[in-house]
N, C-alpha and C positions, 0 to 999 in steps of 0.2 A: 583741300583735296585737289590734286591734280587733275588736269582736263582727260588724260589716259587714263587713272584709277574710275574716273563717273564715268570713259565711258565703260568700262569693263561692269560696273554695276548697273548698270542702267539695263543692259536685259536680265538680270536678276532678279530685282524692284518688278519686271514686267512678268517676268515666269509667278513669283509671288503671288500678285496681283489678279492674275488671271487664274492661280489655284486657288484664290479666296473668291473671287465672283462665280467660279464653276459651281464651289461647292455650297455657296448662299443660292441658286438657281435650283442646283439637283432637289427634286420631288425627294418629300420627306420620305421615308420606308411606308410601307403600307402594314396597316393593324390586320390580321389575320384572326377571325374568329369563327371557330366551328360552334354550329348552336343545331343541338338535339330540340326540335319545336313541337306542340302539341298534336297530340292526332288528329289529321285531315280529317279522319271520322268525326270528329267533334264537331266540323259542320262551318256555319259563316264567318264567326269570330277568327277561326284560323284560316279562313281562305280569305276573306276579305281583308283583315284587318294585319294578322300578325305575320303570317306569309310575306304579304307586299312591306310592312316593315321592317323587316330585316330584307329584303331586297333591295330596300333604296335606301338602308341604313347610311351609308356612305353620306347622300341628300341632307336625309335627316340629321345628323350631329355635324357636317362639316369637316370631319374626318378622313384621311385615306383609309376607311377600311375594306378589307374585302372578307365577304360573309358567303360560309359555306354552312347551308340552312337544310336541313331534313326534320323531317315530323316522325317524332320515333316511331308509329307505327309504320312508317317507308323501311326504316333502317333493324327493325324489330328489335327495340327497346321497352318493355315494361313501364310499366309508371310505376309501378310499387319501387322498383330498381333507380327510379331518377336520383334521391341522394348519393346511392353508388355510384352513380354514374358520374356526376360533377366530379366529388371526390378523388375519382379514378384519375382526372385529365382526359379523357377521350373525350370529352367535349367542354368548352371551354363556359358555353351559357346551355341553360339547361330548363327545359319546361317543367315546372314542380306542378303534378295534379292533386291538389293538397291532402284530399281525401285519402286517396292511394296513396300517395307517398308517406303519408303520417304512421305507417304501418311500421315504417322504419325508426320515426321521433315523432311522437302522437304533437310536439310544439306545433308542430306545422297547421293541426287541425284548430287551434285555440280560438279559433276570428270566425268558426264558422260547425261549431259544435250544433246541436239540432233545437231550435227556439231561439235562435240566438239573431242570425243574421236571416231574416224574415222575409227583407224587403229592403229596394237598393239603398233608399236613403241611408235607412239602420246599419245598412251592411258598409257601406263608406265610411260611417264611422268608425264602426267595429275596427275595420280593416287598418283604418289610420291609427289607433290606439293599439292595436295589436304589432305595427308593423316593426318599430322601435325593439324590441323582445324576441321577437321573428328572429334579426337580422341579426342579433347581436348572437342567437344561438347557432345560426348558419356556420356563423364566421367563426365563432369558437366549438364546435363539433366537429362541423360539416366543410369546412376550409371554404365557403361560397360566401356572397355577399346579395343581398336582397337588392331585385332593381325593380321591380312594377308589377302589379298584376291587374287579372280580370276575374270578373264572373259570369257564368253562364246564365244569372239571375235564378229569383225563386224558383226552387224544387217542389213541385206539386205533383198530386193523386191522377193518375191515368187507369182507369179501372175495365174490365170486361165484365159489363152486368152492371144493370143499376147499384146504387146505392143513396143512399140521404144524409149520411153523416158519418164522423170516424168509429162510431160506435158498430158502425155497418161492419167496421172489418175485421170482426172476430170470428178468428178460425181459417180467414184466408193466407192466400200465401204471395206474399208481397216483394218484390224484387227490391234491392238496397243497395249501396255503391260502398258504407261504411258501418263499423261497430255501433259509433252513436243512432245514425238512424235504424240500425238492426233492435237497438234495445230501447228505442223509443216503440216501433213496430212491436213488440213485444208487450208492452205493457199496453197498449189497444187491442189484446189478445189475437193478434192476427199474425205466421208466422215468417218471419222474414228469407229471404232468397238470397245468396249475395252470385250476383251475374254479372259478366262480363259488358255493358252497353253494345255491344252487337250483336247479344246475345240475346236479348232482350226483345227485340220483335217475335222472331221465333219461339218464345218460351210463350208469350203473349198468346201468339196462334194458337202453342200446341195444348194448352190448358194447363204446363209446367209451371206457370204462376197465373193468378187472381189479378193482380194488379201489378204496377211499378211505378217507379218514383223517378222525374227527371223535369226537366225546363221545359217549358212547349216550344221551343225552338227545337232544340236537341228533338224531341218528340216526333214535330214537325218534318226534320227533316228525315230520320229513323221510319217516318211510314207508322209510327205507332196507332194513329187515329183511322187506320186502315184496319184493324186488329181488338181495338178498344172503344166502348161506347160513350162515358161516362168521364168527367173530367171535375176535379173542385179546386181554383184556380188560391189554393191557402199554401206558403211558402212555410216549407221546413229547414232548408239549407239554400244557400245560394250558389254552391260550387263556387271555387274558386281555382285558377291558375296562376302560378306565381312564373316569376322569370326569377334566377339568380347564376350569378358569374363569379368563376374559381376566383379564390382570390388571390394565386399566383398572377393570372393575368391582368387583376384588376388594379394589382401591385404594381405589375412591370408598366401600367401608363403612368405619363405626365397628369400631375396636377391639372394641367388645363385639357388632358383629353379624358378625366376622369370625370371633372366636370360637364364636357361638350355629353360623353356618354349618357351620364345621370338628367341631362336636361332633355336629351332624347326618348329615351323612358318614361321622361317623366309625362312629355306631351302624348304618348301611346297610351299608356294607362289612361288619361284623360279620354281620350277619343274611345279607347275601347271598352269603357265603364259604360261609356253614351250610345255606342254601338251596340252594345249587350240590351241597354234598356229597352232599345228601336225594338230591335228581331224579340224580346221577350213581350211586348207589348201587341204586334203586329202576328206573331205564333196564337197567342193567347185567342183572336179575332178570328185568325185562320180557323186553329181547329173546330172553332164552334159553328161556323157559317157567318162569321159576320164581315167586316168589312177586310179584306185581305191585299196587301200591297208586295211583299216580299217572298211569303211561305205561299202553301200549297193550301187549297181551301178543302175543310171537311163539314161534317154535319154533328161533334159530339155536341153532349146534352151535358149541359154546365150547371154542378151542383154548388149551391151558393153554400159556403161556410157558415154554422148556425153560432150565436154567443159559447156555446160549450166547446164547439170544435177551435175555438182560437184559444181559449182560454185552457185549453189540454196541450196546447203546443206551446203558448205562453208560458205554462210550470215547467215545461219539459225540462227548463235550461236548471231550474233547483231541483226537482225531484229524479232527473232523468242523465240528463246529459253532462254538466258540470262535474255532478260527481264521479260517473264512470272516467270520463275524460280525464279529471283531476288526480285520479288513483294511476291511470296508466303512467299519465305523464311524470307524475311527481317520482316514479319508480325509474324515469330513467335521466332525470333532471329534476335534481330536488327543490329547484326554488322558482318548477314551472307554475304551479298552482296561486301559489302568492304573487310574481309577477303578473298572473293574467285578472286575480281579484285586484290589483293597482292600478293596470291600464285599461282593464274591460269591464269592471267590478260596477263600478260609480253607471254606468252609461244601461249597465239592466236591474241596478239596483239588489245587485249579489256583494256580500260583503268578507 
């Protein structure tokens, strides 16, 4: 090559060169995710915990992303509506409140039917055997993919007016969030209420129900122990909230930003399982008068669980819950019932 043809290439080689180092330097695009988040009514779990992590999402996985976060009751979304909603594309993650939303595909409910998930240990497990089944139904129904969840812990008795045991609550009228626990309330002759949870102090006051059913956190913060005397600290449900993401979006990432995603979740879930137990343990103290660090302190009067009242909540899941559960579900997914006797069967000894 001639000394006049290199130099003629020689700012070529440098224009090149300097369009391949601009564009190894330029900031990768940024991930954009809109996420419909749980209602700020539900109290510390969402203000503490899942609020700030999706704000510092980006921190958390290592990711450029940028996260546009509202709690559906800001942007007035239903929870019964949350499968619709993912579905839709208007929001790309989406808070599943399982109870409510199972109204849409009873699957959702499987991990936390009434005698099932008790108490956290139990319900960890539950959750993890169930979750495999979940996700796979999400993805093939629901076009979402399962990322982590929470619970608000054991669902217990908040009554106005004494009481001694479940036998007490026949004939009253008992506030409920779901079918299963409507038709377990049912069979302790007492009749169920289904209310909205802010609805729920005020019905309390106004003598529109006897009692209701919720976490003493939730409780806690609702003012309910303002309104209620009586508390029996025995777990029927543990609520649960799920997160899951469309899986248009979940598709359009990288292999290695699907993983940075799922590893982030996965560390929330952790934290907010441990978070849950804090506030459900520390609520439980509060409302009675006893030692109080987080919630608000009251005075109720804590009725201990007698051998008959565990062991009525204990059958529930074969005489009670399973079955209704397993009739709904198998009607709109016929091989719910038998999946959830394979991954949840062995663990309460249902077969």
């Amino acid at each position: 090559m001639t000394p006049m043809k290199l130099a003629h290439l020689l700012p070529l080689a440098a224009l090149v060169l300097g369009s391949a180092a601009a564009q190894a330097q330029a900031p990768a695009q940024p991930i954009k995710l809109r996420v419909a988040g749980n209602f700020v009514a539900a109290g510390l779990l969402q203000q503490q915990k899942e609020q700030p992590f999706f704000e510092n999402f980006a921190k958390a996985s290592g990711l450029p992303v940028e996260i546009d976060y509202k709690p559906m009751d800001v942007v007035g979304i239903k929870d019964t509506d949350a499968l619709r909603v993912i579905k839709s594309g208007l929001f790309d993650v989406v808070a599943l409140r399982l109870a409510q939303a199972s109204r849409d595909d009873p699957t959702l409910l499987g991990a936390d039917i009434v005698g099932l998930s008790t108490d956290y240990d139990t319900a960890r497990k539950v959750w993890d055997a169930w979750r495999g089944p979940l996700d796979q139904r999400l993805q093939e129904r629901h076009g979402a993919r399962l990322l982590a969840s929470y619970p608000f812990g054991p669902q217990i008795l908040f009554c106005k007016g004494a009481f001694t045991s479940l036998a007490d609550m026949k004939g009253k009228k008992i506030r409920v969030s779901d079918q299963s626990l409507a038709k377990f309330v049912e069979k302790l002759g007492a009749i169920p209420v289904t209310l909205a949870f802010g609805e729920t102090q005020q019905s309390l006051e106004r003598g529109v129900t006897d009692c209701a059913i919720t976490g003493p956190s939730s409780a806690n913060s609702a003012g309910w122990p303002e309104v209620t005397t009586h508390v029996m600290p025995l777990g029927f449900q543990v609520h649960q909230v799920a997160f899951a993401v469309s899986l248009a979006k979940w598709n359009a990432l990288s292999a290695d930003q699907r993983t940075k995603v799922a590893d982030a979740f996965k560390k929330f879930e952790t934290d907010a399982w441990a978070y849950s137990r804090e506030l459900w343990e520390d609520a439980a103290r509060c409302n009675t008068g006893k030692e109080c660090r987080i919630g608000k302190k009251f005075a109720m009067k804590e009725v201990q669980p007698a051998a008959a009242d565990r062991q009525l909540v204990a059958d529930a899941v074969r005489t009670v819950s399973f079955p209704l559960w397993a009739e709904s579900c198998d009607k709109v997914h016929d091989k719910c019932s038998a999946a959830w006797k394979q991954a949840v069967g062995p663990l309460v000894g249902v077969k």
